[in-house]
Steps between C-alpha positions, in 0.01 A plus 500: 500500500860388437552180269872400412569208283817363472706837574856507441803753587865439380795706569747375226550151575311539874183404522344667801099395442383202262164362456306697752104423430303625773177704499388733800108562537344781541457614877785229606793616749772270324839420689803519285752336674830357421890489647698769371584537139213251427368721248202698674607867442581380148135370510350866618732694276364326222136504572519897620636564103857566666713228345415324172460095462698307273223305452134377614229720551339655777152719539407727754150607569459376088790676407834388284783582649761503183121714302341707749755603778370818548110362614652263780680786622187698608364242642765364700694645823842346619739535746839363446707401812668815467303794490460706234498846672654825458680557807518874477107508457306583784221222539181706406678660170639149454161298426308833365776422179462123524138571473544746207774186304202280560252696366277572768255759385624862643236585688500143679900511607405648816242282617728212380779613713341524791317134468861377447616652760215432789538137321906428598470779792747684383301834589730638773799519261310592172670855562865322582834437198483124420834529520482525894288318559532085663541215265134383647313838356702474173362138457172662587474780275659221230189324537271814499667581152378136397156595613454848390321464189266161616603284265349129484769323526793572805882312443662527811867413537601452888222766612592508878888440489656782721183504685536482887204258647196757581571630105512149373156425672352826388639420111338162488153560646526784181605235246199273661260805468664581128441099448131560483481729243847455265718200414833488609758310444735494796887445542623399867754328661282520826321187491248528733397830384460311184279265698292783637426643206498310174234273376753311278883477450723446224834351615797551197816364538786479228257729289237281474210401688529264778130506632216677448188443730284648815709402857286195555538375162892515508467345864269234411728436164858484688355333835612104504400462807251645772628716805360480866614699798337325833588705865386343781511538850681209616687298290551098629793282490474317119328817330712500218533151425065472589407731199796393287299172517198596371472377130432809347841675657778514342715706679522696830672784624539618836516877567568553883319220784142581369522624161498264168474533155328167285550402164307269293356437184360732301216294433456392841329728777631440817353759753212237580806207604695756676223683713381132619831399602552823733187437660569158547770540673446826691744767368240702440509741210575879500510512094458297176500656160658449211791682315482659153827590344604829554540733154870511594519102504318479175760797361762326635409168344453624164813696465736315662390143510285407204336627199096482454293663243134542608252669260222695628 
């Protein structure tokens, strides 16, 4: 659905994106994440036919973007972090001439409304000035104006910023439900939303891409070194320096009397040494899992720490 091959967007003697290739499939909810002025509005500005490359190409839903502009706008419904709305609209009039720019069919603007409306639950304030309205409901109808013509492909820029927590909840069980049906390609700085919802992330830093992968893959990529957290009831004399010993161990870390977290080799499980050793000596264990690395330790690792490039 979207296929970018070495995309590139100067500003004099600024680069601001170079040598983006990535591809999003059809039916994927893609994270587009990145610190700020990484280059990911740039990104969506180019790929919704807003801003011109300098150079590379990019296709959406098998359209050109420099040749055939006009095609990837029908078929495509953004929403930039800030709104585009008409603040002296009132909602309902609002959309009905969204609906009309987008060329939904006349006698279908009504019925398109109201689905966009039921769909981001703005229906009590359909009849209310945007203008007056909270910055939550202006995100809202923001994202209803994405929606109202149902076009494949959704580019979302910070959908639930402003949002207070029921809203938030309420915006990302819709993206889930839109998931199934559209692709969207998502811009957050809330990383666990990110977690929740997309199937993949792209991480860019420096305006280019850092990583590119599903969470596991990035985990399993970046991970030197396997995680355990062990609780247990009562925690001996000697704990410490008992599973430091085993082999496999290569580091411990005590987190209160009877809470640890175990490192060891990648390559090496460990949960079988560790479990015996409890037992063994009667601590007796509450918990014993392992620890994947959190999308904000991955982020974190990528942009401040290290560059990787991983194809997918």
């Amino acid at each position: 659905m979207i296929e970018v091959e070495n995309l590139a967007k100067s500003y004099g003697p600024r680069s601001a994106i170079h040598g983006l290739t990535f591809q999003v499939n059809k039916g994927e909810v893609v994270g587009f994440l990145g610190p700020n002025g990484a280059g990911k509005t740039t990104t969506m500005n180019i790929l919704c036919c807003i801003l011109p490359a300098s150079s590379g190409t990019a296709r959406v839903c098998g359209f050109d973007i420099f040749e055939q502009s006009y095609e990837i706008r029908k078929r495509i419904g953004y929403l930039p972090e800030t709104p585009p709305l008409y603040q002296d609209m009132v909602v309902s009039n609002y959309l009905t001439f969204v609906a009309g720019l987008r060329g939904v069919p006349k006698k279908q603007i009504a019925a398109a409304v109201d689905r966009v409306l039921e769909q981001c639950h703005i229906q009590d304030v359909h009849e209310r000035i945007i203008g007056r309205l909270s910055k939550g409901y202006q995100q809202r109808i923001g994202l209803a104006q994405a929606m109202i013509h149902d076009p494949e492909i959704l580019i979302l820029d910070e959908p639930t910023i402003g949002l207070d927590p029921i809203q938030i909840i309420e915006i990302r069980k819709l993206i889930q439900e839109l998931g199934k049906a559209h692709t969207i390609l998502l811009s957050s700085h809330i990383l666990p939303e990110v977690t929740q919802i997309c199937q993949r992330v792209i991480i860019i830093n420096e305006g280019s891409i850092a990583a590119m992968d599903t969470l596991q893959g990035l985990n399993a990529s970046l991970r030197h070194s396997n995680r355990l957290e062990l609780r247990v009831r009562n925690a001996g004399n000697g704990i410490v320096e008992r599973l430091q010993a085993l082999d496999s161990v290569s580091a411990v870390h005590p987190d209160g009397p009877n809470r640890f977290f175990i490192e060891s080799n990648a390559n090496t499980p460990v949960q079988d040494d560790v479990a015996r050793l409890v037992l063994e000596h009667g601590w007796g264990i509450e918990e014993l899992k392992p620890l994947a690395m959190s999308l904000e330790d991955i982020f974190l690792k990528l942009t401040t720490e290290e560059k990787l490039v991983t194809p997918s």
